[in-house]
Backbone of each chain as nested JSON, in Angstrom:
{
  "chains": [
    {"id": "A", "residues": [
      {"number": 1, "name": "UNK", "atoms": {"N": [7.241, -10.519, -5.506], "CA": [7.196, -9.247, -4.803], "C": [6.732, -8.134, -5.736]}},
      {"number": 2, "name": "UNK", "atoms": {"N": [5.864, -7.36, -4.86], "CA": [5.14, -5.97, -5.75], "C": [6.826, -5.266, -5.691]}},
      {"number": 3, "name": "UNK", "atoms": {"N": [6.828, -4.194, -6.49], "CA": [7.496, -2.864, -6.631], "C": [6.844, -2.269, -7.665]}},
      {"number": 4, "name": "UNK", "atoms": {"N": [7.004, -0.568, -7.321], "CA": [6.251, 0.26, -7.72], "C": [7.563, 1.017, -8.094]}},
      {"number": 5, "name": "UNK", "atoms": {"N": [7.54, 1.628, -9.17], "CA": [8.425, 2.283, -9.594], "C": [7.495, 3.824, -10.587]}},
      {"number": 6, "name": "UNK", "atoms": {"N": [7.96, 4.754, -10.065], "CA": [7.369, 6.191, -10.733], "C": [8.711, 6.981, -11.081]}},
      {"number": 7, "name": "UNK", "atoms": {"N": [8.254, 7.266, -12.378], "CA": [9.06, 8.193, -13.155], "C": [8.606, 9.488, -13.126]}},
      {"number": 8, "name": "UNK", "atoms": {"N": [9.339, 10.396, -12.963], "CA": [8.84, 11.735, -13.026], "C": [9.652, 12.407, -14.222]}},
      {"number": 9, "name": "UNK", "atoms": {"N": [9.307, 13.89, -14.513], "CA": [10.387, 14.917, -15.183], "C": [10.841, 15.362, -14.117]}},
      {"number": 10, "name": "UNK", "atoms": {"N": [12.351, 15.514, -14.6], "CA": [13.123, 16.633, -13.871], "C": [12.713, 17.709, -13.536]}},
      {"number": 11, "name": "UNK", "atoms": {"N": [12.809, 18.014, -12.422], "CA": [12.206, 19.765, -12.07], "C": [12.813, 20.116, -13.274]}},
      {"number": 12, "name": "UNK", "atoms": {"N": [12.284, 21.23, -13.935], "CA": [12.636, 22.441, -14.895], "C": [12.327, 21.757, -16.375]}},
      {"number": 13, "name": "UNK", "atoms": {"N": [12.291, 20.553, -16.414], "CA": [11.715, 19.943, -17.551], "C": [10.093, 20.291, -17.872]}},
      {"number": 14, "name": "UNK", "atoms": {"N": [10.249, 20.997, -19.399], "CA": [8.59, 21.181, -19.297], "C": [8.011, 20.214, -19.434]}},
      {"number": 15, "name": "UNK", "atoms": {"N": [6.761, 20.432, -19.252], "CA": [5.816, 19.303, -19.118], "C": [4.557, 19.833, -19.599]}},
      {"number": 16, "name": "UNK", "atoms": {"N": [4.437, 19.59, -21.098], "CA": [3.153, 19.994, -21.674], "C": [1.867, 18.978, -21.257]}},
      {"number": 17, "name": "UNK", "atoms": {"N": [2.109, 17.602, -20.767], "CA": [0.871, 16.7, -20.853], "C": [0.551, 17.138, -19.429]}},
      {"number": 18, "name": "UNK", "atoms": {"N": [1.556, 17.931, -18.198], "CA": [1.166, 18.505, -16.914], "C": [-0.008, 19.752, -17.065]}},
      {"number": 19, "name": "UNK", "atoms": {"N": [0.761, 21.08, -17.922], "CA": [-0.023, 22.193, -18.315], "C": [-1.356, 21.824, -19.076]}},
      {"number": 20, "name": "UNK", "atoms": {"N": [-1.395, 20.959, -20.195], "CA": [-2.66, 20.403, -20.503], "C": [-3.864, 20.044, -19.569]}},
      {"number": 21, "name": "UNK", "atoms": {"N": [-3.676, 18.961, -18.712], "CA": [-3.842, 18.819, -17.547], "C": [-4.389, 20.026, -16.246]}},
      {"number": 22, "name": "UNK", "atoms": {"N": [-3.356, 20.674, -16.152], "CA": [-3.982, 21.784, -15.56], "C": [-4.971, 22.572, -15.9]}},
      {"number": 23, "name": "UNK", "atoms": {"N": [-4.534, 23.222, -16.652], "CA": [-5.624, 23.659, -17.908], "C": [-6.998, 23.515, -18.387]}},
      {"number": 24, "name": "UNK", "atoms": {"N": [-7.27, 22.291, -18.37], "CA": [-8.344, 21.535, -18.236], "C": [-8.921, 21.1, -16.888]}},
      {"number": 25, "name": "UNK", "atoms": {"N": [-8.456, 21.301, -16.223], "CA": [-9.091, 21.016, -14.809], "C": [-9.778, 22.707, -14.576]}},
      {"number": 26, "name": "UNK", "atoms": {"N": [-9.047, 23.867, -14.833], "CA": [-9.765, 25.226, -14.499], "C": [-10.666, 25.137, -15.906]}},
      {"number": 27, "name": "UNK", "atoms": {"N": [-10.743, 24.635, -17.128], "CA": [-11.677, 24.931, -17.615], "C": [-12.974, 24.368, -17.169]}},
      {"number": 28, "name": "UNK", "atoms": {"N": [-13.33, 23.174, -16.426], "CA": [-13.879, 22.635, -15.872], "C": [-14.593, 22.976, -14.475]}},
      {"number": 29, "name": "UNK", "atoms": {"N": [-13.789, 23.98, -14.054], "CA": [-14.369, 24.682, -12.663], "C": [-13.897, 24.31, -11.907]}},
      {"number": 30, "name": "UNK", "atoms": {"N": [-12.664, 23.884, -11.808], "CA": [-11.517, 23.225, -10.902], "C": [-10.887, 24.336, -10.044]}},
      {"number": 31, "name": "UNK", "atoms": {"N": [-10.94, 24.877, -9.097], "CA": [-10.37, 26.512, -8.269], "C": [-9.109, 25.531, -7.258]}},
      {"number": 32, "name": "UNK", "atoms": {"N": [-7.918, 26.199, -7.266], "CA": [-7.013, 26.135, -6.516], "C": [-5.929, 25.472, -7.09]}},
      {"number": 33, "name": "UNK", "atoms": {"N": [-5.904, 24.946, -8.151], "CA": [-5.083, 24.289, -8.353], "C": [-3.906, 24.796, -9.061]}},
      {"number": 34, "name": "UNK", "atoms": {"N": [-2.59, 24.462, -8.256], "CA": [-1.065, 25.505, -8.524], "C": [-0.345, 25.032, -9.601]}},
      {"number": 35, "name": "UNK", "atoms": {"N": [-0.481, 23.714, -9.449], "CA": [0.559, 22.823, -10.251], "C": [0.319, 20.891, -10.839]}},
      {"number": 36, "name": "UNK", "atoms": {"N": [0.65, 21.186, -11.753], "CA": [-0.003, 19.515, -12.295], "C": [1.334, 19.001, -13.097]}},
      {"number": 37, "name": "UNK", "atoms": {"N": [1.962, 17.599, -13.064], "CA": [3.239, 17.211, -13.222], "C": [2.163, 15.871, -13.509]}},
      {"number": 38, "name": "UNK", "atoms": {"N": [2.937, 15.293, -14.799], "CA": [2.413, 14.137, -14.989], "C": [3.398, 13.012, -15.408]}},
      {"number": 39, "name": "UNK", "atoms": {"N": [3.509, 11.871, -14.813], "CA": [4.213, 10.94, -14.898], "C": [4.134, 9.554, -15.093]}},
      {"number": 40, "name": "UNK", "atoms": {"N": [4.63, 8.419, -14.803], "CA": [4.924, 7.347, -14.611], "C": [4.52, 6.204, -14.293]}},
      {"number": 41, "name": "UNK", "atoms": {"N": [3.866, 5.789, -13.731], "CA": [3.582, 4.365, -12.675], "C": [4.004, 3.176, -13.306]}},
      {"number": 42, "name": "UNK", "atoms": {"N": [4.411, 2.145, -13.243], "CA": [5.598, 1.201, -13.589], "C": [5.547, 0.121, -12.294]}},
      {"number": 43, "name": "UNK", "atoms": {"N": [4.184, -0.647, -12.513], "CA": [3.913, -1.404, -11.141], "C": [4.986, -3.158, -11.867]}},
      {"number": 44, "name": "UNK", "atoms": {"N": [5.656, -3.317, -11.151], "CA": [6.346, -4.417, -11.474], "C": [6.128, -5.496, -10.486]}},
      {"number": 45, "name": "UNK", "atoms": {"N": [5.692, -7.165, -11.146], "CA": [5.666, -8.186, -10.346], "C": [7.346, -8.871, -10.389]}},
      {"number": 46, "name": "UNK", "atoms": {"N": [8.15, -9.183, -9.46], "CA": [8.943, -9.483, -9.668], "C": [9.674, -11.012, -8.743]}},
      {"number": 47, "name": "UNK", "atoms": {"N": [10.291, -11.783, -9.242], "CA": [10.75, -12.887, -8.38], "C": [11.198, -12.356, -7.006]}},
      {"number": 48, "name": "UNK", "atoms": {"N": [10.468, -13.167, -6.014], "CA": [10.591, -13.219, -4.005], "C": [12.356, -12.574, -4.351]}},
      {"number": 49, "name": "UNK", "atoms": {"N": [12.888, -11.717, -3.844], "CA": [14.405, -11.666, -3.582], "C": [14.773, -11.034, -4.623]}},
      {"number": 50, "name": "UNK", "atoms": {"N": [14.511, -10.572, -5.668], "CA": [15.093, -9.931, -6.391], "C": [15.929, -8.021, -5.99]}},
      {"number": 51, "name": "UNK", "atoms": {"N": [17.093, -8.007, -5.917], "CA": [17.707, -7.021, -5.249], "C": [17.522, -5.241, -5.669]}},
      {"number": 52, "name": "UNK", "atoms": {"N": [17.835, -4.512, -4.807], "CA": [17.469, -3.08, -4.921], "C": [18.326, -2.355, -6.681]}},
      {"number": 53, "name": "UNK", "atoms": {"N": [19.573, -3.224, -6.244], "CA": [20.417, -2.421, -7.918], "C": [19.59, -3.601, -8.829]}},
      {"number": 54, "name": "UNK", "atoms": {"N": [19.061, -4.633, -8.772], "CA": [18.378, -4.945, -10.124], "C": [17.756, -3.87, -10.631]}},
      {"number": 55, "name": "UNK", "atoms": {"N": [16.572, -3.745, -9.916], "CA": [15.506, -3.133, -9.994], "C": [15.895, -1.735, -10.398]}},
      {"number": 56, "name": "UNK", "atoms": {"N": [17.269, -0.746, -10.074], "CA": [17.758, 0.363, -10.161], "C": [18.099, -0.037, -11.75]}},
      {"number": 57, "name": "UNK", "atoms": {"N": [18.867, -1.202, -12.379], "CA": [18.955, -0.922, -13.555], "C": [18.122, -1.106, -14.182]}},
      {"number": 58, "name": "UNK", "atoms": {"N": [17.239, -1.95, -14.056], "CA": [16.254, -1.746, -15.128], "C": [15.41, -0.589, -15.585]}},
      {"number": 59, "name": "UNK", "atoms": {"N": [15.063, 0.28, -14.2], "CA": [14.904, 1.968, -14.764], "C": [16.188, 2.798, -15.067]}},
      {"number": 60, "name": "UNK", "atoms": {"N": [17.146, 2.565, -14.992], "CA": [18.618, 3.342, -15.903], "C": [18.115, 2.948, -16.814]}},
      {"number": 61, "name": "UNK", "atoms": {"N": [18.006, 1.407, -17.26], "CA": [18.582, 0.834, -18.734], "C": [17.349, 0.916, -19.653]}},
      {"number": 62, "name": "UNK", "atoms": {"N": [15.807, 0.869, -18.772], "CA": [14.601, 1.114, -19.77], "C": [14.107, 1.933, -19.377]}},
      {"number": 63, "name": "UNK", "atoms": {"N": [13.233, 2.101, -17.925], "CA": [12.267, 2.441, -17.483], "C": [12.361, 4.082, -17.183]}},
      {"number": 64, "name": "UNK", "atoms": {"N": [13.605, 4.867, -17.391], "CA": [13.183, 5.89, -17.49], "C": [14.482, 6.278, -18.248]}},
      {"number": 65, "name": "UNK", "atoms": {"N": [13.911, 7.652, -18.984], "CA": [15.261, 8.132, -19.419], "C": [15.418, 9.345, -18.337]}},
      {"number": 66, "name": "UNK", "atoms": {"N": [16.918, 8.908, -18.194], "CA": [17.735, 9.844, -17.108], "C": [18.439, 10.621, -17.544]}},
      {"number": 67, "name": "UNK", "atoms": {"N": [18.371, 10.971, -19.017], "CA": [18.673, 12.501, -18.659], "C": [17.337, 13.503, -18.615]}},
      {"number": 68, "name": "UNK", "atoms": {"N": [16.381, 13.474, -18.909], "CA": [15.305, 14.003, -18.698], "C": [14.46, 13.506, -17.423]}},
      {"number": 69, "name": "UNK", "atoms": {"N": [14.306, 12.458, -16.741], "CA": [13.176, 11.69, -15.905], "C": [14.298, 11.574, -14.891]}},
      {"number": 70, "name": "UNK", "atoms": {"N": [13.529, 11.598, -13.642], "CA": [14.479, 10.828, -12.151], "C": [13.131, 9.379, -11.629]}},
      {"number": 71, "name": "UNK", "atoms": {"N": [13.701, 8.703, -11.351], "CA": [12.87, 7.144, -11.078], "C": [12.782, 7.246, -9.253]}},
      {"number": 72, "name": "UNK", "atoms": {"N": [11.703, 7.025, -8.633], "CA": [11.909, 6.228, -7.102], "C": [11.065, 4.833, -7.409]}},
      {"number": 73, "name": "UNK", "atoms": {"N": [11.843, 4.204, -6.406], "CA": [11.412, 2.584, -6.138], "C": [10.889, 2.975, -4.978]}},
      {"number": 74, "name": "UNK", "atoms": {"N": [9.75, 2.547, -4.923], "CA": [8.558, 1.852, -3.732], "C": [8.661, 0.629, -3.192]}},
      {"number": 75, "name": "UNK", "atoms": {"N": [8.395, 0.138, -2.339], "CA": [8.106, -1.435, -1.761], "C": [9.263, -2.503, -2.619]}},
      {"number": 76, "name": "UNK", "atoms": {"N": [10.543, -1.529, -2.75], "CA": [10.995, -3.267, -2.753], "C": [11.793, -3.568, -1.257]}},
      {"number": 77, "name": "UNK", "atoms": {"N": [12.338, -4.972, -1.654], "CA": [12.608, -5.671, 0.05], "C": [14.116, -4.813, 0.512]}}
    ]},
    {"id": "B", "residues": [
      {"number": 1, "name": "UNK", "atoms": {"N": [-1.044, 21.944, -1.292], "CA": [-1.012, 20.619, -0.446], "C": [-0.768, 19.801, -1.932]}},
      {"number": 2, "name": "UNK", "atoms": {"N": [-0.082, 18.561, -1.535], "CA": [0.756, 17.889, -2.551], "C": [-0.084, 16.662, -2.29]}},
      {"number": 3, "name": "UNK", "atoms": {"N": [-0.783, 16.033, -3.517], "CA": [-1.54, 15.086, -3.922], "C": [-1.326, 14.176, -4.835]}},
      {"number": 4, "name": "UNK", "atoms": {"N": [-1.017, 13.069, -4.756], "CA": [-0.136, 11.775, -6.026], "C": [-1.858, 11.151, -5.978]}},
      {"number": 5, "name": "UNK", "atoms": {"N": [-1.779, 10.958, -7.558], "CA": [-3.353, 10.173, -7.765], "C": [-2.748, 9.423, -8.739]}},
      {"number": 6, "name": "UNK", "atoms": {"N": [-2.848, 7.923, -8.413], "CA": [-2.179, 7.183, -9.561], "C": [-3.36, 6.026, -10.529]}},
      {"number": 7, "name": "UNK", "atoms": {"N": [-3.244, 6.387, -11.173], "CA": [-4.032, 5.86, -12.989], "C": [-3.397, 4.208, -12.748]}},
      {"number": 8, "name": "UNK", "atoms": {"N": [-4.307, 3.3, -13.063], "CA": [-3.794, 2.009, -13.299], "C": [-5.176, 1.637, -14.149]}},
      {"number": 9, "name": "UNK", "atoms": {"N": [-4.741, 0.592, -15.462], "CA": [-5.626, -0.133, -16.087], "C": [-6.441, -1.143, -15.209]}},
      {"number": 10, "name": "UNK", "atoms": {"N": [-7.481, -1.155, -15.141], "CA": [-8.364, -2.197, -14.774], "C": [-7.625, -3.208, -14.81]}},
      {"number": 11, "name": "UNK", "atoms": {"N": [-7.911, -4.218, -13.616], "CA": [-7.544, -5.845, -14.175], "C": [-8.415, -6.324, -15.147]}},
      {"number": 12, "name": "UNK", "atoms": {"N": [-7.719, -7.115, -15.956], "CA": [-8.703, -7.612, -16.937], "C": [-8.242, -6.834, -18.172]}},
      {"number": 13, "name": "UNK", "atoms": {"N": [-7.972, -5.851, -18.052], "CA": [-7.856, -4.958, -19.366], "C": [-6.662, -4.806, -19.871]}},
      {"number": 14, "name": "UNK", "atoms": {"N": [-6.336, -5.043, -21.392], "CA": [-5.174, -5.499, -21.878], "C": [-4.411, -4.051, -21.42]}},
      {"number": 15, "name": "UNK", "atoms": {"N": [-3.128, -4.427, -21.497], "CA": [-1.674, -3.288, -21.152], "C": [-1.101, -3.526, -22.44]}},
      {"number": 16, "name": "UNK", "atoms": {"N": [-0.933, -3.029, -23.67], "CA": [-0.137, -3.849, -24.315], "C": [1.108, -2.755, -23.82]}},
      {"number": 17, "name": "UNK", "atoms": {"N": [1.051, -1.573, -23.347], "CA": [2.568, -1.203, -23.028], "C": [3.682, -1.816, -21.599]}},
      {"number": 18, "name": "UNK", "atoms": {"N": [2.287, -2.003, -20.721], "CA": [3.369, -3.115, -19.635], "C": [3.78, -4.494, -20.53]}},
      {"number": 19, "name": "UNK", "atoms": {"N": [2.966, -5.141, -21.352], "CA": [3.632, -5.993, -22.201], "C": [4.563, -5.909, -22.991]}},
      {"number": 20, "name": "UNK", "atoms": {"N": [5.254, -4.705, -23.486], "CA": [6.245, -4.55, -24.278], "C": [7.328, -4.225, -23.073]}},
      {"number": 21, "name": "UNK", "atoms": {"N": [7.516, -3.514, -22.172], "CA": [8.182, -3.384, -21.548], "C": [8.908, -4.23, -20.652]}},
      {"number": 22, "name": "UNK", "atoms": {"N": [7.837, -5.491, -20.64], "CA": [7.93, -6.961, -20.303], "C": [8.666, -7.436, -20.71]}},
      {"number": 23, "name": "UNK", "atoms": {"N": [8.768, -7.192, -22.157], "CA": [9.534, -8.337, -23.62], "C": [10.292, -7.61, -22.965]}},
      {"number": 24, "name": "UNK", "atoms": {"N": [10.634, -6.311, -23.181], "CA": [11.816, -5.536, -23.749], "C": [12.918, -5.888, -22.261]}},
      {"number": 25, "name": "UNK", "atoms": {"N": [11.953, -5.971, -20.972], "CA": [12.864, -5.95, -20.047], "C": [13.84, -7.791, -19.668]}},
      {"number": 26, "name": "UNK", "atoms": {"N": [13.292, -8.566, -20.509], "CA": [13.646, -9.93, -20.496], "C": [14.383, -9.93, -21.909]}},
      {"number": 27, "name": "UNK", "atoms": {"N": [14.255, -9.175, -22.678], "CA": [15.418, -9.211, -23.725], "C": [16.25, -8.396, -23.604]}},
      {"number": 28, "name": "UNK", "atoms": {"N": [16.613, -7.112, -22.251], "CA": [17.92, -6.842, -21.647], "C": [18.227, -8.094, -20.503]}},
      {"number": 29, "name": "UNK", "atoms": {"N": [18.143, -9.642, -20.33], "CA": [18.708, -10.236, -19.607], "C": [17.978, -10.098, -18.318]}},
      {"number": 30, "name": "UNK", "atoms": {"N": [17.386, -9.503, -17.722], "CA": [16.747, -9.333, -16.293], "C": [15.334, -10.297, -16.003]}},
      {"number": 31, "name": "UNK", "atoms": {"N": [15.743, -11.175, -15.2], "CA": [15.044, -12.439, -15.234], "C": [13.996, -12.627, -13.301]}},
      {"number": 32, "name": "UNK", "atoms": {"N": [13.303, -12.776, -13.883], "CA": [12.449, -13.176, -12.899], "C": [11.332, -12.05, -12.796]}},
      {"number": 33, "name": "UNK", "atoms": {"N": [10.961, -11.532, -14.579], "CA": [10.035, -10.214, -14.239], "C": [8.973, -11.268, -14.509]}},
      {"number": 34, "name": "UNK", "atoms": {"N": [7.92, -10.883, -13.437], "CA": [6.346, -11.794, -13.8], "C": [5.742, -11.24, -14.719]}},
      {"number": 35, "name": "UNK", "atoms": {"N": [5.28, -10.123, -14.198], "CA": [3.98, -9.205, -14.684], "C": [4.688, -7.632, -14.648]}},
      {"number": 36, "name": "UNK", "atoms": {"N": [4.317, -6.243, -15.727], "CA": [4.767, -5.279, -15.519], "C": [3.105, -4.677, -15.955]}},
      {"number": 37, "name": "UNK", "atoms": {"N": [2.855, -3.644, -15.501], "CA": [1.349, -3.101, -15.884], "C": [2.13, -1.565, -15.297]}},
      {"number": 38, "name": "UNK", "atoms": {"N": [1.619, -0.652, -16.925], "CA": [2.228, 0.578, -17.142], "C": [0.96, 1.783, -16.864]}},
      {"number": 39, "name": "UNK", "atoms": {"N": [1.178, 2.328, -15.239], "CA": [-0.076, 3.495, -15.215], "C": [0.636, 4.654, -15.809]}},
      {"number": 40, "name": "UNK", "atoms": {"N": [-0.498, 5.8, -14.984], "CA": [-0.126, 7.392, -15.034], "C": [0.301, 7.786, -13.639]}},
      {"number": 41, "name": "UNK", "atoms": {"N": [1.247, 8.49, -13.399], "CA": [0.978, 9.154, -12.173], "C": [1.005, 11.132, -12.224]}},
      {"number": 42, "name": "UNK", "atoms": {"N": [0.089, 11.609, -11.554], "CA": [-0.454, 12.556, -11.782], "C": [-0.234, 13.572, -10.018]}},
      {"number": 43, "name": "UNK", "atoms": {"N": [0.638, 14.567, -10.282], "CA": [1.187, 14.948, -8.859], "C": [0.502, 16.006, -9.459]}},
      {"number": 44, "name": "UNK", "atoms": {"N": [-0.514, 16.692, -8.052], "CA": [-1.576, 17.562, -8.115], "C": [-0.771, 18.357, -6.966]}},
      {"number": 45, "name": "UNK", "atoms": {"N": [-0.674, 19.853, -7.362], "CA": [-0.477, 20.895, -6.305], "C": [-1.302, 21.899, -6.201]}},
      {"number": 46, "name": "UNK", "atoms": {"N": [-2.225, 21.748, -4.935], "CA": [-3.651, 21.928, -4.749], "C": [-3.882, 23.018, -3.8]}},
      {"number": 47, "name": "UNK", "atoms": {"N": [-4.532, 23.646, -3.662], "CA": [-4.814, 24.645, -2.433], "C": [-5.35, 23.848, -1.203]}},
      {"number": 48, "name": "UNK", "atoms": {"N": [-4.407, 24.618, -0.2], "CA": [-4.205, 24.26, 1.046], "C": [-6.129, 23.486, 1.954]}},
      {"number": 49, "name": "UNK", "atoms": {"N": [-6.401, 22.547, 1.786], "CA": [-7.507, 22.522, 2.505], "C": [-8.685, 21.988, 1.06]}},
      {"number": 50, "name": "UNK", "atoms": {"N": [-8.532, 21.907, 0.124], "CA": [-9.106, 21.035, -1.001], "C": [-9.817, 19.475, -0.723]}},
      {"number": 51, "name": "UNK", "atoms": {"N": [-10.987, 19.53, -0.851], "CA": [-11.398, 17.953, -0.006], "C": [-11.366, 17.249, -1.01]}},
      {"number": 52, "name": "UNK", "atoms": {"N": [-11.154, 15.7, -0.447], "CA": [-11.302, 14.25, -0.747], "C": [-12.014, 14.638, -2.03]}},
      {"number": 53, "name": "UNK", "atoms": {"N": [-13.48, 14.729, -1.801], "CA": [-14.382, 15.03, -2.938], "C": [-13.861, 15.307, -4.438]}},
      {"number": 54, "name": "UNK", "atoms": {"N": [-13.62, 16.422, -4.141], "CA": [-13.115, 17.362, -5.112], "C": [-12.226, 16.795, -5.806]}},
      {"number": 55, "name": "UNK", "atoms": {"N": [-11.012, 16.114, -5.149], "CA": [-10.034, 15.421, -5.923], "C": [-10.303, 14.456, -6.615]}},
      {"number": 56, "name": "UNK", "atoms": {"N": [-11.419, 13.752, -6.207], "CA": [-11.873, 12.238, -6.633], "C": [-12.877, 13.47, -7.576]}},
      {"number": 57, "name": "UNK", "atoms": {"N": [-13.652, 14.289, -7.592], "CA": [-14.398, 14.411, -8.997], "C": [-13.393, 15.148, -9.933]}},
      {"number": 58, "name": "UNK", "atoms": {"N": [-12.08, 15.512, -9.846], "CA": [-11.007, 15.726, -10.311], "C": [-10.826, 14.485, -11.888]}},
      {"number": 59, "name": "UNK", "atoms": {"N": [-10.672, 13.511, -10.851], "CA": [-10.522, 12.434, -11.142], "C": [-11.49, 11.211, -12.412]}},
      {"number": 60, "name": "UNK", "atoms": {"N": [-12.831, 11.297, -11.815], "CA": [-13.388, 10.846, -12.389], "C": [-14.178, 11.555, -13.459]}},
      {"number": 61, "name": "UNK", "atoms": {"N": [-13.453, 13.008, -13.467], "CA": [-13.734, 13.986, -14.845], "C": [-12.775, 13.79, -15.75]}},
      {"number": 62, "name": "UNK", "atoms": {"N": [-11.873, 14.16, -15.438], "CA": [-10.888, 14.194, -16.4], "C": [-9.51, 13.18, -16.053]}},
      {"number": 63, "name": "UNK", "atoms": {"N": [-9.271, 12.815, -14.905], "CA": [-7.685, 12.132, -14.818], "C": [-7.874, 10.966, -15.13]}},
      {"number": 64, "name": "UNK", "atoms": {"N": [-8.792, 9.861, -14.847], "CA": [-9.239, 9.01, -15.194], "C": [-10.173, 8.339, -15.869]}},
      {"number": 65, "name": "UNK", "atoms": {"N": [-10.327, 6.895, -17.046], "CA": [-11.217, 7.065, -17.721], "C": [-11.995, 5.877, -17.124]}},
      {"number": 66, "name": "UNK", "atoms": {"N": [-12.817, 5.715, -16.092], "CA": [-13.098, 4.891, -15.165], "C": [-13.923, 3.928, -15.931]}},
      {"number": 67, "name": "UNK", "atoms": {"N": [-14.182, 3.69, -17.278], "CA": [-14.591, 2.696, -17.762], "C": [-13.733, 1.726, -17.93]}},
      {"number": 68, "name": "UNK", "atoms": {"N": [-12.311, 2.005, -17.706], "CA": [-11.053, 1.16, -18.045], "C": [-10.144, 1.605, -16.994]}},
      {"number": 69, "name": "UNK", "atoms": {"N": [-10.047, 2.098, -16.444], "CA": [-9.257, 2.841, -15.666], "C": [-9.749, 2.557, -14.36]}},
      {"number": 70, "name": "UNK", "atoms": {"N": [-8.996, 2.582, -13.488], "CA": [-9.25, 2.707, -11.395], "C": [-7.888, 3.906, -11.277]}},
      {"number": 71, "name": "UNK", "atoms": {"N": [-8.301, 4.667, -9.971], "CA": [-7.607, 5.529, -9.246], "C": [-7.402, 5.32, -8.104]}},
      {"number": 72, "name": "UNK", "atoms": {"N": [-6.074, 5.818, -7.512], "CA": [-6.112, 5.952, -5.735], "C": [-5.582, 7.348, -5.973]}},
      {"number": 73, "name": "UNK", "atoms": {"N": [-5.847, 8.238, -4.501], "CA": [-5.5, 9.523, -4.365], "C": [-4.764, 9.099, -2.995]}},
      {"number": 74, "name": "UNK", "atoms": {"N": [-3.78, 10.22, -2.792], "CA": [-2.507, 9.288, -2.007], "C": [-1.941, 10.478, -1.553]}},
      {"number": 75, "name": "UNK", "atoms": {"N": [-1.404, 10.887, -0.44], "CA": [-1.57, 12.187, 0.504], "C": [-2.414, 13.215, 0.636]}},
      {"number": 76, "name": "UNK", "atoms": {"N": [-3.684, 13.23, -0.036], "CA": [-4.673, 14.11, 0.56], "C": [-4.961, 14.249, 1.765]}},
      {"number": 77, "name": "UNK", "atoms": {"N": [-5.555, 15.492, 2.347], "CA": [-5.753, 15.688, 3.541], "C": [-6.772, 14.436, 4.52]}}
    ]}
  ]
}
């Protein structure tokens, strides 16, 4: 089974590789753009059946740090 | 308008960080990981009415390095 797992920063956590990002998109001639947050993707192949709190600890225990990052799971069963 | 564009390595093209995260997640005990492949995800907050286009030459300017790299853009209008 696919699962997709994305890490983000905490709202209020700065995020210099976001502002970089932004930044560079208006130096480029990029118009409108409010906000740029950069994160995560964490595409995991995992054994048919493997359960929702597996998958929850393994982003506690590696895949993100929680006191700075919040994790969502995508497509598991 | 709120836009997720997510960064993934080419198939074919080594990950060595989904590979460490691999080890690392089978040497905390969690069994039945196949494959882990480590993107970017990149949350764009865009002016209201911003086309397809634009995001994808967003993209293939600066968010992605499409010689190694593939993108999807994922709630655009």
């Amino acid at each position: 089974m696919q699962v997709r797992v994305l890490v983000r920063l905490k709202p209020g956590v700065l995020d210099p590789q976001g502002r970089a990002v932004h930044h560079a998109l208006e130096g480029l001639g990029f118009e409108g753009v409010e906000d740029v947050r950069v994160g995560r993707l964490i595409e995991l192949d995992l054994a048919d059946g493997t359960d929702h709190d597996t998958i929850k600890a393994m982003c506690e225990r590696l895949l993100a740090n929680t006191v700075v990052e919040s994790f969502t799971i995508e497509g598991a069963a």
